[in-house]
N, C-alpha and C positions, 0 to 999 in steps of 0.2 A: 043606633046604626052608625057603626064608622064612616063607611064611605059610601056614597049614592053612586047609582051605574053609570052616569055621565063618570063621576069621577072618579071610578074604576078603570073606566075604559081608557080615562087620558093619564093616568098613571102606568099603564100598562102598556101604554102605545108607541113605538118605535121613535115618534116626533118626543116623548117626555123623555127617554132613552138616551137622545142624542142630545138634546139640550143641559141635561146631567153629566154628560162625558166632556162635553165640549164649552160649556160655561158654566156651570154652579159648583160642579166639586174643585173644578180647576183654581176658583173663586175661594175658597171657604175652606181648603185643603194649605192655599199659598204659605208655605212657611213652617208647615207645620208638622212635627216630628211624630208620626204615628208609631213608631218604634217595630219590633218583630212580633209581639204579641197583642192585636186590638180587638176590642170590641166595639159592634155595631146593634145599635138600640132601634128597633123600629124601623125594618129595611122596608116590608110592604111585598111589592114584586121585585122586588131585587134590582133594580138598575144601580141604584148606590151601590149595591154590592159587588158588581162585575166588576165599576170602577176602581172599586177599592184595592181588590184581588190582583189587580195591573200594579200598586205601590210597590216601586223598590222597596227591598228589604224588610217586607211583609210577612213575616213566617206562619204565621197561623190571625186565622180573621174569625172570632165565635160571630153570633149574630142572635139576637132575640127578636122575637115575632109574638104580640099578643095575641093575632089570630092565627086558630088553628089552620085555615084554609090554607092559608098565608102563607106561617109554616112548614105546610106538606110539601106547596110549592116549592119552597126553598129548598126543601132536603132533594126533590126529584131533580128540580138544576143543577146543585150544586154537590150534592150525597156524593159523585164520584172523586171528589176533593177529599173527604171524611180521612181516608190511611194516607196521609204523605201531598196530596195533589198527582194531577194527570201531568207528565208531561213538566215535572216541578212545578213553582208557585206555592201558594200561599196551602195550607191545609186549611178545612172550611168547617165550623163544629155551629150544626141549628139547633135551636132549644127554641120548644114553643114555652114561653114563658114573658112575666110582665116586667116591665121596666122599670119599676116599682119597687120589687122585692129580687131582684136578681139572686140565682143560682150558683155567686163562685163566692170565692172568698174575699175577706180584704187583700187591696194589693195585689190583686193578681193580673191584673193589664197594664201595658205602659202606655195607651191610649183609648179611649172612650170619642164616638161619634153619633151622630144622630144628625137625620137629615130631611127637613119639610113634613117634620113627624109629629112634633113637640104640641101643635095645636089640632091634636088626635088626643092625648091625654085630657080627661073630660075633665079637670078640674085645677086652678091654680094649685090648689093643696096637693094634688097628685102629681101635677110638674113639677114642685118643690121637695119632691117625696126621690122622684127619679133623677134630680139634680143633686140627690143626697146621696142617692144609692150610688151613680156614677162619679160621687167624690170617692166612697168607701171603694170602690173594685178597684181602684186606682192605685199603681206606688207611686209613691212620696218620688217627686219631681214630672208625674205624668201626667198630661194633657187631655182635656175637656173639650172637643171642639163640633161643632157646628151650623147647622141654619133652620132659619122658618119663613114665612112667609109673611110680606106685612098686608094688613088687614085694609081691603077697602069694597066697595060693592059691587065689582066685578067679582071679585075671589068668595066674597058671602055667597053670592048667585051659584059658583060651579060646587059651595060648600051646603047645600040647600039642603036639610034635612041631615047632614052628616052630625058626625061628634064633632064640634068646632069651637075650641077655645083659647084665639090668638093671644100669643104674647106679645106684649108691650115693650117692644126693645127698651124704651128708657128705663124701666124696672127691672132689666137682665140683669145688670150688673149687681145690683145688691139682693137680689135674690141669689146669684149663686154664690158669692162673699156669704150668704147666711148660711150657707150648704157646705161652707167650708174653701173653698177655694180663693188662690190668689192669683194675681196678674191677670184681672180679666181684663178683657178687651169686649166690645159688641160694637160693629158696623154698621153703620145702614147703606145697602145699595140703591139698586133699580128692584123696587117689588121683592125684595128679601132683607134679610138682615142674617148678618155670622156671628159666630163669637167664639170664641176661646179661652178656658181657663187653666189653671194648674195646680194638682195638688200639691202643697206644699212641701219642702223638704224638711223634717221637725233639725231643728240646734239645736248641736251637741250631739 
């Protein structure tokens, strides 16, 4: 079971909405060049995603969803984005699909995000699976960036019965150095942790 209905309901809920807009992505975005063509891994109900869509110079935002439910929602918010965007903005492309084995080619985004998702992937070897995939969709100088949650037993308790398999920020960094990427960076806040990486540029 992904998510339990407690925590359905406060991911969904207008109070998670505004705390995303207003502290976490503001947080975890700071600095950071998402270029005109990005991908987002593991939106959920889309509050990351609305944010995202506000980025200057945003031309087109894909988005993968491993649940189908999830998914359909996305396409019904955001499907009118699909030719061009409403009103301009960002064009909006949903794929139900895993984060795992993504759908594009190499190289084909100039930034890769994910956000309060990563301890949703049931297994260390599967986070290290989607920190490989989101090296490969990457070009060569593009950016890896975002957050999760740190682990203590308030956050086990709203994660009760879910898929729950927190990452250890002090083991970020060379796990995604084994995934391929440089320049990482990993934060720890209040109750989250960021990070940032980049795939490299190949010499010569």
């Amino acid at each position: 079971m992904p998510m339990n209905l407690v925590h359905r309901r406060l991911c969904s809920s207008e109070k998670w909405a505004r705390a995303v807009e207003d502290r976490l992505l503001p947080w975890v975005l700071d600095g950071v060049p998402l270029g005109p063509d990005a991908l987002e891994i593991g939106p959920g109900y889309g509050a990351t995603t609305r944010v995202l869509l506000r980025r200057e110079g945003l031309a087109r935002l894909s988005v993968v969803e491993v649940d189908a439910e999830y998914a359909a929602r996305l396409r019904r918010e955001f499907g009118d984005r699909a030719k061009g965007g409403v009103g301009g903005g960002a064009e909006v492309e949903v794929v139900h699909g895993d984060g795992t084995a993504l759908p594009w080619p190499d190289g084909r985004f100039d930034s890769v995000a994910c956000f309060t998702m990563l301890h949703h992937v049931p297994s260390p070897a599967r986070q290290d699976a989607l920190f490989a995939e989101a090296h490969r969709v990457l070009r060569p100088g593009g950016v890896f960036a975002g957050c999760d949650s740190l682990s203590n037993w308030r956050w086990r308790l709203i994660h009760w019965g879910d898929t729950c398999v927190p990452v250890p920020p002090a083991t970020l960094e060379t796990r995604l150095r084994a995934a391929g990427f440089t320049e990482v960076a990993v934060e720890v806040g209040t109750g989250s942790f960021r990070f940032r990486a980049v795939r490299a540029v190949p010499v010569g």
